[in-house]
N, CA and C atoms of all chains as a GROMACS GRO file, in nm:
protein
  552
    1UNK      N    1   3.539   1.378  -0.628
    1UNK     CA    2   3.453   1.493  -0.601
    1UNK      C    3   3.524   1.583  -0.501
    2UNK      N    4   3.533   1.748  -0.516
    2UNK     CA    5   3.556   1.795  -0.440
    2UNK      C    6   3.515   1.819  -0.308
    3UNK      N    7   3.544   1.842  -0.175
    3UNK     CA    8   3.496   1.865  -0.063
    3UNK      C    9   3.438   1.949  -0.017
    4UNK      N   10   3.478   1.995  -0.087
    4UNK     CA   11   3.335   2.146  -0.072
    4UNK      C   12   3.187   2.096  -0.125
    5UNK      N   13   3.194   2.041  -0.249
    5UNK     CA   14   3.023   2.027  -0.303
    5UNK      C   15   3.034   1.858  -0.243
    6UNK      N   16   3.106   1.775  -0.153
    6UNK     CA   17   3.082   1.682  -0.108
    6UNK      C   18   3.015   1.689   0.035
    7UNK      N   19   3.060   1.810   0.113
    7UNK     CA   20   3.003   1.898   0.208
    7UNK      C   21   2.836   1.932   0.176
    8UNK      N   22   2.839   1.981   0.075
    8UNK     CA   23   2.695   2.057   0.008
    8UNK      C   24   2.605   1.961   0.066
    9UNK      N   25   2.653   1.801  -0.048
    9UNK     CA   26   2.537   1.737  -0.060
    9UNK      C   27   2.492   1.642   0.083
   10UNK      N   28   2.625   1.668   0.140
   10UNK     CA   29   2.582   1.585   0.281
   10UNK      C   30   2.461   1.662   0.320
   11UNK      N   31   2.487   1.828   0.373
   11UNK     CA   32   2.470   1.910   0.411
   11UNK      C   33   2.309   1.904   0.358
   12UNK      N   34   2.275   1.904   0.236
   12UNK     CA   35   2.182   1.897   0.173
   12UNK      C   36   2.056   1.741   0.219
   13UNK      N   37   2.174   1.617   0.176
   13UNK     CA   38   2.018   1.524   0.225
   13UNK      C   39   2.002   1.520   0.367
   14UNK      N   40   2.124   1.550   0.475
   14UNK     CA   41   2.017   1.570   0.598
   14UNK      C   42   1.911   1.664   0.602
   15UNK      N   43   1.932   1.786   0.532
   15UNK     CA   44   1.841   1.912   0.545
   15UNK      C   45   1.682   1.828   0.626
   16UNK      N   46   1.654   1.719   0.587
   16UNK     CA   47   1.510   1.688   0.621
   16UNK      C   48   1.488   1.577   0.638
   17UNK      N   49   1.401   1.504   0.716
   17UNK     CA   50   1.436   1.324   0.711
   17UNK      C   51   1.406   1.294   0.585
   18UNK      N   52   1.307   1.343   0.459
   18UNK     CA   53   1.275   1.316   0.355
   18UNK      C   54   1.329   1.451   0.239
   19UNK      N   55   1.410   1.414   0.225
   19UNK     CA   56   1.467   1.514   0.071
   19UNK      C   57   1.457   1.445  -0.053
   20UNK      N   58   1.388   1.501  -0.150
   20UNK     CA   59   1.405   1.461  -0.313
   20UNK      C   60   1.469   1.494  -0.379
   21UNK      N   61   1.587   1.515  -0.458
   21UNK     CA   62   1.640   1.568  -0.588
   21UNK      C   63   1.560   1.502  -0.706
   22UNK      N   64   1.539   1.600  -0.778
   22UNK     CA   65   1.459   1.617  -0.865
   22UNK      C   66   1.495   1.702  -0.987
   23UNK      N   67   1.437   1.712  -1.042
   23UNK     CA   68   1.403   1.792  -1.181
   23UNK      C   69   1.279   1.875  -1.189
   24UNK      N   70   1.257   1.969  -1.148
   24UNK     CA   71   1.196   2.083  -1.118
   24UNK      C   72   1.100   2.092  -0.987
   25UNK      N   73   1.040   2.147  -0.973
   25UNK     CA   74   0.984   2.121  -0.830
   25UNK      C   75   0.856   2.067  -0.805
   26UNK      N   76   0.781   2.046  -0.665
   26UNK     CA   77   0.718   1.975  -0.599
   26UNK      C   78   0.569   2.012  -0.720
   27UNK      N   79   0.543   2.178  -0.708
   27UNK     CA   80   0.424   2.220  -0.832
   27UNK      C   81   0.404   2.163  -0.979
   28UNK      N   82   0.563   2.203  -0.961
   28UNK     CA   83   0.591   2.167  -1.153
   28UNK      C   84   0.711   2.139  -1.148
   29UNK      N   85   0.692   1.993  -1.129
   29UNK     CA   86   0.778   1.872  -1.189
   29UNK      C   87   0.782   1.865  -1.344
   30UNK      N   88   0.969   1.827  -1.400
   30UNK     CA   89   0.979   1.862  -1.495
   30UNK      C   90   1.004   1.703  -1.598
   31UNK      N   91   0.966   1.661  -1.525
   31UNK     CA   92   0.980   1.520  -1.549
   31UNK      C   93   0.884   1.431  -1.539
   32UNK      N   94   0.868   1.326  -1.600
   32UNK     CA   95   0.759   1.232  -1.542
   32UNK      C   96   0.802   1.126  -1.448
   33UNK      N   97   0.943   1.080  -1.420
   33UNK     CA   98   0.997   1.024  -1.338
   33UNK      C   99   0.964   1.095  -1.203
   34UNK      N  100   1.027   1.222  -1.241
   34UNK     CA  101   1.044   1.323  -1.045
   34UNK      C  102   0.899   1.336  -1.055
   35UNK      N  103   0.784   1.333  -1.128
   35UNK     CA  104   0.641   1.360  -1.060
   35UNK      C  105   0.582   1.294  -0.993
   36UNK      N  106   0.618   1.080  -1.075
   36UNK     CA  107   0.573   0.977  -1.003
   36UNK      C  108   0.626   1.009  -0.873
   37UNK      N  109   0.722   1.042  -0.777
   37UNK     CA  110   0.781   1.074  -0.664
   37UNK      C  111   0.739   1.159  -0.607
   38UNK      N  112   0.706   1.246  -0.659
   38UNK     CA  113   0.622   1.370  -0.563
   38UNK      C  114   0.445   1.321  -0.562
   39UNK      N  115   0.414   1.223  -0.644
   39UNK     CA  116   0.300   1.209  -0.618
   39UNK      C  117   0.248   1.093  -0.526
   40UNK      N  118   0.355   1.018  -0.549
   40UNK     CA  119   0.406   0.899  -0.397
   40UNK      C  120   0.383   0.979  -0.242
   41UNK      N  121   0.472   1.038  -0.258
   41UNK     CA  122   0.479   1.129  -0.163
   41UNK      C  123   0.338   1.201  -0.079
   42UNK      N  124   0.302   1.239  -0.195
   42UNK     CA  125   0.196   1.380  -0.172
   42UNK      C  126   0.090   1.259  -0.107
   43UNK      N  127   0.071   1.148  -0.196
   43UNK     CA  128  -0.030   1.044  -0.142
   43UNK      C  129  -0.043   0.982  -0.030
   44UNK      N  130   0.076   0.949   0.001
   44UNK     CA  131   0.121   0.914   0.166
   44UNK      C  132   0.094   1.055   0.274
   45UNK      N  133   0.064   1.162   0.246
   45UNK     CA  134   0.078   1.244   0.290
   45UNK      C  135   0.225   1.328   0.422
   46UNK      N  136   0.323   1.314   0.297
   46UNK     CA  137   0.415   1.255   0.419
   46UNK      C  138   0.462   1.454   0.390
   47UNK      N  139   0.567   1.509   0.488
   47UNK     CA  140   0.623   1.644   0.476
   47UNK      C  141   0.785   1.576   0.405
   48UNK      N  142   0.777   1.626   0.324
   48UNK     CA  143   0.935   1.637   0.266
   48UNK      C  144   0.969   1.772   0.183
   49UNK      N  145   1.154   1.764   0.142
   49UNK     CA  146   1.162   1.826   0.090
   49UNK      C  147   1.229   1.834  -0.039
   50UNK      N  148   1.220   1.934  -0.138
   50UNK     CA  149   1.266   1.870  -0.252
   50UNK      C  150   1.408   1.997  -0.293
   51UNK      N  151   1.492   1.944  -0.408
   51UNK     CA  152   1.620   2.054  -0.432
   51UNK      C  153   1.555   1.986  -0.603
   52UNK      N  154   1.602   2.153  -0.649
   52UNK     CA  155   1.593   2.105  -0.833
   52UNK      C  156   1.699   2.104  -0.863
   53UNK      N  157   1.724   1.979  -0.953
   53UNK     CA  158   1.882   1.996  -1.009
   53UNK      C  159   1.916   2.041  -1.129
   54UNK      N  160   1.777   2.102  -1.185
   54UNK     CA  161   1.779   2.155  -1.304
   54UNK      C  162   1.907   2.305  -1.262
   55UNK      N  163   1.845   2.342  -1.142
   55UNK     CA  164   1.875   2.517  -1.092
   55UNK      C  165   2.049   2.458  -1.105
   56UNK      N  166   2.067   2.388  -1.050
   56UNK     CA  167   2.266   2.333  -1.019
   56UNK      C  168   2.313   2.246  -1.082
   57UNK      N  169   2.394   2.233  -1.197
   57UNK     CA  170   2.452   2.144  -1.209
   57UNK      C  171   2.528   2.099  -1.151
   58UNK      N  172   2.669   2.162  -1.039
   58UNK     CA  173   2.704   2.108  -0.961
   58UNK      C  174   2.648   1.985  -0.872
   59UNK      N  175   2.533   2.042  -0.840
   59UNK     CA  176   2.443   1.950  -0.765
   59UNK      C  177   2.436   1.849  -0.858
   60UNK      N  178   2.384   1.851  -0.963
   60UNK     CA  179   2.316   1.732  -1.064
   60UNK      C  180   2.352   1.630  -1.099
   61UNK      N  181   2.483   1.707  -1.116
   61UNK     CA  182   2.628   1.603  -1.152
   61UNK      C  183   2.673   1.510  -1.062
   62UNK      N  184   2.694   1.605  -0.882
   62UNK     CA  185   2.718   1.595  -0.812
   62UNK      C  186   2.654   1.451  -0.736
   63UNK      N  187   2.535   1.431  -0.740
   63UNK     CA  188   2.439   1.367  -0.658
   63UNK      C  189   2.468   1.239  -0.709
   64UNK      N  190   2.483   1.213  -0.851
   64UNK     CA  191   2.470   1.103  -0.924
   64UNK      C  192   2.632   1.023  -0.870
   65UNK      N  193   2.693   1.114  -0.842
   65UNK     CA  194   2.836   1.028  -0.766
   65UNK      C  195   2.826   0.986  -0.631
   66UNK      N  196   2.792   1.096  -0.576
   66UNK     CA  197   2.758   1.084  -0.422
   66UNK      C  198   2.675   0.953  -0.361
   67UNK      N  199   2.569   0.924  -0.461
   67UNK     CA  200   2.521   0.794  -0.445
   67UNK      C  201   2.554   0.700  -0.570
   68UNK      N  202   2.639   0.736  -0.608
   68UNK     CA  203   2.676   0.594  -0.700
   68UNK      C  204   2.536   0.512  -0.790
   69UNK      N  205   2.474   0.689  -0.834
   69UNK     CA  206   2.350   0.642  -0.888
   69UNK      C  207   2.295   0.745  -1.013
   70UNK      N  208   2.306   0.689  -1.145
   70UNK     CA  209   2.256   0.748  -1.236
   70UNK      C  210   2.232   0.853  -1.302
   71UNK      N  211   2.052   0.847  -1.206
   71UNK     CA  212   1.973   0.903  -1.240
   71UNK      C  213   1.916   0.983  -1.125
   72UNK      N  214   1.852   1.066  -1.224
   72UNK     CA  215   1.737   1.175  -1.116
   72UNK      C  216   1.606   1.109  -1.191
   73UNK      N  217   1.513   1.081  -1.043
   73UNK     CA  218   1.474   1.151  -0.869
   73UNK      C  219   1.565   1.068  -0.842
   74UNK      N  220   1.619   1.111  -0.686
   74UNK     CA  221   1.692   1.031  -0.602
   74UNK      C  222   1.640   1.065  -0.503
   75UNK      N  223   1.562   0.935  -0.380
   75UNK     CA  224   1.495   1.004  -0.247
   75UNK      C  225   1.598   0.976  -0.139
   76UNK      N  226   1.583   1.054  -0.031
   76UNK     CA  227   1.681   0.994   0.091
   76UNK      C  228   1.608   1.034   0.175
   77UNK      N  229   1.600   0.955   0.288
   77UNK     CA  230   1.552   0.910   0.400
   77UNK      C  231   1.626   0.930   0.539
   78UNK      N  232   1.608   0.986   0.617
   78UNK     CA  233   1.712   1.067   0.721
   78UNK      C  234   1.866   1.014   0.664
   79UNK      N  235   1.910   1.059   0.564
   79UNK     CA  236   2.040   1.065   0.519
   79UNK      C  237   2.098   0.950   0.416
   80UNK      N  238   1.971   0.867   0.462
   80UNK     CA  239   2.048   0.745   0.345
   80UNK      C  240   1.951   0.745   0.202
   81UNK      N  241   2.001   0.668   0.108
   81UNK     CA  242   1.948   0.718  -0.041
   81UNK      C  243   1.860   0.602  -0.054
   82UNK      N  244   1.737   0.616  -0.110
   82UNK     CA  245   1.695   0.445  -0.052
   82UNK      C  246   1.603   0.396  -0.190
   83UNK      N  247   1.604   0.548  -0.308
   83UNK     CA  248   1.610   0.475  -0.439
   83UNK      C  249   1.562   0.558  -0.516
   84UNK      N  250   1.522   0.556  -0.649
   84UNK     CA  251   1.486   0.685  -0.741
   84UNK      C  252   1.318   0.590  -0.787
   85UNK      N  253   1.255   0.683  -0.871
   85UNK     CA  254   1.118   0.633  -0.930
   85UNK      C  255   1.053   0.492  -0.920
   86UNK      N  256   1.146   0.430  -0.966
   86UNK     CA  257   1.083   0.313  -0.988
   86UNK      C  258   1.074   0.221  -0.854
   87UNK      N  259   1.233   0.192  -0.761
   87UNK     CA  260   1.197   0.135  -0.656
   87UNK      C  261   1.076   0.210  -0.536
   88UNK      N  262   1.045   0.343  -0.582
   88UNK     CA  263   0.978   0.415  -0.468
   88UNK      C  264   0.823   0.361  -0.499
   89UNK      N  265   0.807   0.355  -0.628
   89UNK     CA  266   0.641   0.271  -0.676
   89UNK      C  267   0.666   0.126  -0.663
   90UNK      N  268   0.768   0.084  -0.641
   90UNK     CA  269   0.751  -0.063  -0.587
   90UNK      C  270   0.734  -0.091  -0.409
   91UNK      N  271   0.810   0.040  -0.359
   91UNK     CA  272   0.797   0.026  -0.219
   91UNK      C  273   0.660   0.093  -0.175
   92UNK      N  274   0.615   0.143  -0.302
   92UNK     CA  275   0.490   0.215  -0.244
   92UNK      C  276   0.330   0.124  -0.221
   93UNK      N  277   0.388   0.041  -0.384
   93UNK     CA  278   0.300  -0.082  -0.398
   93UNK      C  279   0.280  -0.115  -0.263
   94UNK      N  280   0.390  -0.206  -0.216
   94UNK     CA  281   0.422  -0.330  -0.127
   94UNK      C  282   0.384  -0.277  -0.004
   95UNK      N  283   0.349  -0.160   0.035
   95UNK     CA  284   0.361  -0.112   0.144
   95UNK      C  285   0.436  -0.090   0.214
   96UNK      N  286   0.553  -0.102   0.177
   96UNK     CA  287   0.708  -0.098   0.266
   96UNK      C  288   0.745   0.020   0.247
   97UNK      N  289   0.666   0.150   0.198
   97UNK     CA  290   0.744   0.279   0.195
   97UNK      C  291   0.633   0.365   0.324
   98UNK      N  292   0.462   0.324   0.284
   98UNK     CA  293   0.441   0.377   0.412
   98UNK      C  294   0.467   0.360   0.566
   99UNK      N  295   0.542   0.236   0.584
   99UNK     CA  296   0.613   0.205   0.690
   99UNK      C  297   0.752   0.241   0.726
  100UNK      N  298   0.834   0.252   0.574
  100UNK     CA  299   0.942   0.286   0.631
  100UNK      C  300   0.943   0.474   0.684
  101UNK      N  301   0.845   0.538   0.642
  101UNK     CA  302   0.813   0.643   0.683
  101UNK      C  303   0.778   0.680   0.779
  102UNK      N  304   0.699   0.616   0.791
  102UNK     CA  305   0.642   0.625   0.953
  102UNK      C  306   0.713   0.650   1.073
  103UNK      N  307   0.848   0.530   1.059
  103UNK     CA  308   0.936   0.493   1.157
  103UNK      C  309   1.058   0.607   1.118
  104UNK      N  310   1.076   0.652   1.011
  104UNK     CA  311   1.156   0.780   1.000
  104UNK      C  312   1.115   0.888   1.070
  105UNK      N  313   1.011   0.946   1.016
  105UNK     CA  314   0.954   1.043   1.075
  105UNK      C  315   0.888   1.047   1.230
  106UNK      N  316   0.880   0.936   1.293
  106UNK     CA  317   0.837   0.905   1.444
  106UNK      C  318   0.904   1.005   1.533
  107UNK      N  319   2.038   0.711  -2.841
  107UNK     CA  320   1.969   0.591  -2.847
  107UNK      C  321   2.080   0.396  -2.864
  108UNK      N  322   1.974   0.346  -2.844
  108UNK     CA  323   2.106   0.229  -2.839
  108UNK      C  324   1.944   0.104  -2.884
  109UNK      N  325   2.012   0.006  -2.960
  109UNK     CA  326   1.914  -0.079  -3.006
  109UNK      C  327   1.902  -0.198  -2.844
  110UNK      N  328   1.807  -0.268  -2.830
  110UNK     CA  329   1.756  -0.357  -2.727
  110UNK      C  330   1.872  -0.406  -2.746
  111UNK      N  331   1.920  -0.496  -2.830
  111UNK     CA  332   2.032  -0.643  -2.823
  111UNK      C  333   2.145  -0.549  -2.788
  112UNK      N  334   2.189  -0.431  -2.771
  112UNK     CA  335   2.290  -0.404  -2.719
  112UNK      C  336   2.312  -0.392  -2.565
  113UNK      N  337   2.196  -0.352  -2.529
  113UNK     CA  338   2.123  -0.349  -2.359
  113UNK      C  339   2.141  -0.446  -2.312
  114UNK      N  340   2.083  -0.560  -2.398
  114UNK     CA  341   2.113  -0.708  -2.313
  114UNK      C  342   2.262  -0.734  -2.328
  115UNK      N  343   2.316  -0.746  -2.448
  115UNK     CA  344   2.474  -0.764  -2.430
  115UNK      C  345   2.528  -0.686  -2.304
  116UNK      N  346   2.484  -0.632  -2.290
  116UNK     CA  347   2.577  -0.529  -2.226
  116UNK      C  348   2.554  -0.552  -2.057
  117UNK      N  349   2.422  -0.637  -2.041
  117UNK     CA  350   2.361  -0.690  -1.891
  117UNK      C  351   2.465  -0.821  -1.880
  118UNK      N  352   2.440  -0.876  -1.993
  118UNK     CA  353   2.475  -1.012  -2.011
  118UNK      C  354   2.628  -1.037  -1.950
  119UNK      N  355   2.677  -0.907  -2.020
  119UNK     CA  356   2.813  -0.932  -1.971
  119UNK      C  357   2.859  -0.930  -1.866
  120UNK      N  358   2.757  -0.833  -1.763
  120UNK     CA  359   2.763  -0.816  -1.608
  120UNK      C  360   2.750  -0.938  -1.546
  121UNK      N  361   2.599  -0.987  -1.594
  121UNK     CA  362   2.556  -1.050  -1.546
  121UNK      C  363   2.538  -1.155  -1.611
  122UNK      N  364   2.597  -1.265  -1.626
  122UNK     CA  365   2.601  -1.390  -1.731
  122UNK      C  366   2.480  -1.459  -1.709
  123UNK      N  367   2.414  -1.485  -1.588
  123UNK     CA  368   2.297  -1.595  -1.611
  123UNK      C  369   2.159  -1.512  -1.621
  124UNK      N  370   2.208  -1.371  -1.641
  124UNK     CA  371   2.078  -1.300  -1.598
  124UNK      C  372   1.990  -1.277  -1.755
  125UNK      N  373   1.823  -1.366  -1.708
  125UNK     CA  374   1.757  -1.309  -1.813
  125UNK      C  375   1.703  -1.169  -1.821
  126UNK      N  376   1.691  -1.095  -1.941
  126UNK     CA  377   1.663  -0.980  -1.973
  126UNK      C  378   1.572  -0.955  -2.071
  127UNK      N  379   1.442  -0.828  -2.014
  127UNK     CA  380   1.351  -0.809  -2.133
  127UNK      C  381   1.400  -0.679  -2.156
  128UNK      N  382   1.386  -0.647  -2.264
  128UNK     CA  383   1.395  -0.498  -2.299
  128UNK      C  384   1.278  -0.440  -2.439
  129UNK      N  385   1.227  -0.348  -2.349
  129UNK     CA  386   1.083  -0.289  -2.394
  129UNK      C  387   1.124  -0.140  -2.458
  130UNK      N  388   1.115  -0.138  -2.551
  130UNK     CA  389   1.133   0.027  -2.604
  130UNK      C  390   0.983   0.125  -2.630
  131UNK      N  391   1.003   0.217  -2.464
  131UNK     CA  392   0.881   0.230  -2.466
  131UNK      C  393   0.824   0.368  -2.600
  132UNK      N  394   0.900   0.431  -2.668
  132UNK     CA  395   0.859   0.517  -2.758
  132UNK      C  396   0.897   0.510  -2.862
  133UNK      N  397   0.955   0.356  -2.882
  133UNK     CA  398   1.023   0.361  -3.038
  133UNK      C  399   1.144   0.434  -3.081
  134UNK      N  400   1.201   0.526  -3.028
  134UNK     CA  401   1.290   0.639  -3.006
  134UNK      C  402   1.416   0.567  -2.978
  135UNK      N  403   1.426   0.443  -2.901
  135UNK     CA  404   1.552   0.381  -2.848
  135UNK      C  405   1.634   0.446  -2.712
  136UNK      N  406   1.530   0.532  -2.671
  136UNK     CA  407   1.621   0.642  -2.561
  136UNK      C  408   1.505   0.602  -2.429
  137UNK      N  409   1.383   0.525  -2.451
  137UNK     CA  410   1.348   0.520  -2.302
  137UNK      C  411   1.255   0.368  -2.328
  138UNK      N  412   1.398   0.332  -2.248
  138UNK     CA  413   1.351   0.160  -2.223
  138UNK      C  414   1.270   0.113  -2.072
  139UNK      N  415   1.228   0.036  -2.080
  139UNK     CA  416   1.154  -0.029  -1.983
  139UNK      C  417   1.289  -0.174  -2.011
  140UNK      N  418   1.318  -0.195  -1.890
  140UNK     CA  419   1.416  -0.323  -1.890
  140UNK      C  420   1.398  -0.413  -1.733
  141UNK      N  421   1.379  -0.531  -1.813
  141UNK     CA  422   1.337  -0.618  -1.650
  141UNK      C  423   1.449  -0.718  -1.669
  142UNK      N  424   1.519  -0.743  -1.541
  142UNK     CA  425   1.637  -0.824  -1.502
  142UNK      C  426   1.634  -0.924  -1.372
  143UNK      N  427   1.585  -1.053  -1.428
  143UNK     CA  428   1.628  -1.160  -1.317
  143UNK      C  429   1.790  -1.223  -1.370
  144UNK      N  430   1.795  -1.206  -1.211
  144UNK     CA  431   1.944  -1.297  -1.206
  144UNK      C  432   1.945  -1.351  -1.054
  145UNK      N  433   2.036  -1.446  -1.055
  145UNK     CA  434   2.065  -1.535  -0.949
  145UNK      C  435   2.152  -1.444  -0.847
  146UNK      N  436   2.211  -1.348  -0.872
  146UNK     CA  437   2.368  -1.235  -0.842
  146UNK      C  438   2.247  -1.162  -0.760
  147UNK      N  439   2.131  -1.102  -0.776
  147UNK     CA  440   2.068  -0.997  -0.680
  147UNK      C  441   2.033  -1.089  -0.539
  148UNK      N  442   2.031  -1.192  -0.553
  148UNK     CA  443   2.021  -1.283  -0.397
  148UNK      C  444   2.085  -1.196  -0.267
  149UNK      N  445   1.961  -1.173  -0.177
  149UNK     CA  446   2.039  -1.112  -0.104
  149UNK      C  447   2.112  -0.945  -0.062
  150UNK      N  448   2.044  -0.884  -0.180
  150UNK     CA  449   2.078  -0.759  -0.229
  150UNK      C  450   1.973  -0.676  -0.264
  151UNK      N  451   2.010  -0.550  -0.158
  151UNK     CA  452   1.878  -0.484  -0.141
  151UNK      C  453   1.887  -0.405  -0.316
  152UNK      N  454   1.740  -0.323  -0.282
  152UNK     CA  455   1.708  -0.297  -0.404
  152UNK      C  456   1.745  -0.212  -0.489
  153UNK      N  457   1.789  -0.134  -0.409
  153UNK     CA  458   1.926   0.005  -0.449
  153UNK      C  459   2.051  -0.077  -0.527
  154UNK      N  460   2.135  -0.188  -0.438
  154UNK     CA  461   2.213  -0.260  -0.507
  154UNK      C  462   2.186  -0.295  -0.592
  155UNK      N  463   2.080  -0.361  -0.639
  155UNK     CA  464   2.034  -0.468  -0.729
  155UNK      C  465   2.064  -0.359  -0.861
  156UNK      N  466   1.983  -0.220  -0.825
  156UNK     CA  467   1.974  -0.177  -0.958
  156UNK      C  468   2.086  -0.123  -0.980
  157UNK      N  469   2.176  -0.072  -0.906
  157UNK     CA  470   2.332  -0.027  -0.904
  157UNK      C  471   2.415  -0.142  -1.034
  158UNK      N  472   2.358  -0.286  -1.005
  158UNK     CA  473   2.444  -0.364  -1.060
  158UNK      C  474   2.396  -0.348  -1.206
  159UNK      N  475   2.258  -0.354  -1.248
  159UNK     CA  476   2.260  -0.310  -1.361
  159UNK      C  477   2.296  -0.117  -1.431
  160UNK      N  478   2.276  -0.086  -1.332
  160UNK     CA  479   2.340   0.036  -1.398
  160UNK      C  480   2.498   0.072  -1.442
  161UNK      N  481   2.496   0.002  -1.331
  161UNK     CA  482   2.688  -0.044  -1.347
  161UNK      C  483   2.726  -0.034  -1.515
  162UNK      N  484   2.629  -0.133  -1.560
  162UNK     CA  485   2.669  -0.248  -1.671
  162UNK      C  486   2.603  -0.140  -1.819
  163UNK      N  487   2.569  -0.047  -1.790
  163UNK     CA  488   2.512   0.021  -1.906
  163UNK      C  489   2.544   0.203  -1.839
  164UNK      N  490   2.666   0.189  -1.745
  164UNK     CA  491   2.739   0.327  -1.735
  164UNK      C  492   2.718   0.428  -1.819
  165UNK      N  493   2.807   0.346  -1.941
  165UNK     CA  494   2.838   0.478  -2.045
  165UNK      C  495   2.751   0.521  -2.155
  166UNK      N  496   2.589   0.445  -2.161
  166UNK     CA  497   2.529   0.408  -2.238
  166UNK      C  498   2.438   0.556  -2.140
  167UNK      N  499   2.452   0.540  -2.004
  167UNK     CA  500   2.355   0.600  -1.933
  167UNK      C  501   2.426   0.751  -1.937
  168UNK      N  502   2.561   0.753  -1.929
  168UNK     CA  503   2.591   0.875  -1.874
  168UNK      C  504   2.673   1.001  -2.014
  169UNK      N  505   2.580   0.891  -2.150
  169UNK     CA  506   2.620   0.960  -2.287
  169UNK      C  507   2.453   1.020  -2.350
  170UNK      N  508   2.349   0.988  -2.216
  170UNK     CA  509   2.273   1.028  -2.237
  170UNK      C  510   2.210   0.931  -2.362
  171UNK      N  511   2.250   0.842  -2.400
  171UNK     CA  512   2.198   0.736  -2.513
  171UNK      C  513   2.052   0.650  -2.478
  172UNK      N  514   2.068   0.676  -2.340
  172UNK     CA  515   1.937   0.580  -2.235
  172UNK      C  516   1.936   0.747  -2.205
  173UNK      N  517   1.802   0.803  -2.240
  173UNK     CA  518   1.735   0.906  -2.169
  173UNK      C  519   1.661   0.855  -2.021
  174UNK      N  520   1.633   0.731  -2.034
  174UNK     CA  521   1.514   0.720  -1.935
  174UNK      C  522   1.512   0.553  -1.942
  175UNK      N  523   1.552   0.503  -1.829
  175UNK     CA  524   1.526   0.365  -1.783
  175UNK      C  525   1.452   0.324  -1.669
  176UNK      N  526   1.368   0.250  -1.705
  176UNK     CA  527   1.208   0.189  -1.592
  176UNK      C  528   1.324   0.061  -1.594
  177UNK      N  529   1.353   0.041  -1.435
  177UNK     CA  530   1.393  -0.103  -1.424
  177UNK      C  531   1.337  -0.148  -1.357
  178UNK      N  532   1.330  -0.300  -1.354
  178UNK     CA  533   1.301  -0.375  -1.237
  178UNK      C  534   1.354  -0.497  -1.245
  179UNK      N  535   1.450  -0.547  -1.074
  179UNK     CA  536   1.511  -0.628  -1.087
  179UNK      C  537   1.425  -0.759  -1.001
  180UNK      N  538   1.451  -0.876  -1.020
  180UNK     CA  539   1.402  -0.963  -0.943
  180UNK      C  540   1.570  -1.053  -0.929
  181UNK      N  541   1.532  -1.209  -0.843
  181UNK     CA  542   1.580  -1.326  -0.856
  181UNK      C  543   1.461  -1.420  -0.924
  182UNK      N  544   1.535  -1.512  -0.936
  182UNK     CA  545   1.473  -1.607  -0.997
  182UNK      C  546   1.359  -1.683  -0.981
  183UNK      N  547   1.370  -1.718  -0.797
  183UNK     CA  548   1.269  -1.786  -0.697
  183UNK      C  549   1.190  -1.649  -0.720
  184UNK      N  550   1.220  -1.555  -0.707
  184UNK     CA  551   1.102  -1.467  -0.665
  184UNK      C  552   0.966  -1.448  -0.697
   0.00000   0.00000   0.00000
């Protein structure tokens, strides 16, 4: 990956302790994967923020290397990537996501 | 799209002792539901865990053949 859009995406998941990449946005999610995630979210009532990767492919492409991961949603957590759809409804289940939030955002 | 027995071959080979279900959730062959115990996620958070199966179905994922994969990994005790 180049250093410039390796810059971006750093640049990008600190933007917020909670950033989503996604597939369209927080209103209108374009996906049913990135919605379960924004609706995790919205339920916890937590502030985050989201990037569409529909708008960039650079980004889109980009992200899936950067974390050595797939697929889109991808959430990160003051900078680290900590999982896409499915582990986020398992951490949401278990209760281990409204906690690990908590202590992020503190 | 890609048929189930190729999904598991293709875990299998990652992961030799690991059992595998594979659910085709629209008939379509492009969005599976796939559940993976193995003895290898011991120890390995949950990001890893699924890294290792994604690993193992790369080119399956990144030819767009798997539109959409629901995973979930366990161990065995779990």
């Amino acid at each position: 990956m180049d250093s410039a859009l390796q810059a971006r995406l750093e640049a990008l998941v600190a933007s917020s302790p909670i950033v989503v990449f996604m597939k369209g946005t927080k209103l209108m999610p374009q996906c049913g994967f990135s919605n379960n995630v924004v609706q995790i979210l919205n339920a916890l009532a937590v502030p985050f923020e989201t990037f569409d990767v529909l708008s960039d492919m650079e980004i889109r492409q980009g992200i899936k290397e950067f974390s050595d991961w797939p697929t889109i949603p991808q959430v990160y957590v003051n900078g680290e990537f900590i999982g896409g759809s499915d582990i986020l409804i398992e951490m949401y289940n278990s209760g281990e996501l409204k906690e690990k939030l908590a202590v992020a955002l503190a | 799209m890609v048929h189930p027995d190729q999904v598991r071959a293709a875990i299998h080979q990652a992961l030799p002792d690991a059992s595998v279900e594979v659910e085709d959730l629209t008939g379509g062959g492009d969005h599976l539901q796939v559940s993976v115990v193995s003895s290898a996620f011991a120890g390995l958070s949950r990001v890893k865990q699924h890294q290792l199966v994604y690993g193992a179905l790369r080119s399956e994922l990144a030819s767009e053949a798997i539109h959409a994969l629901a995973l979930q990994t366990s161990t065995p005790n779990a």
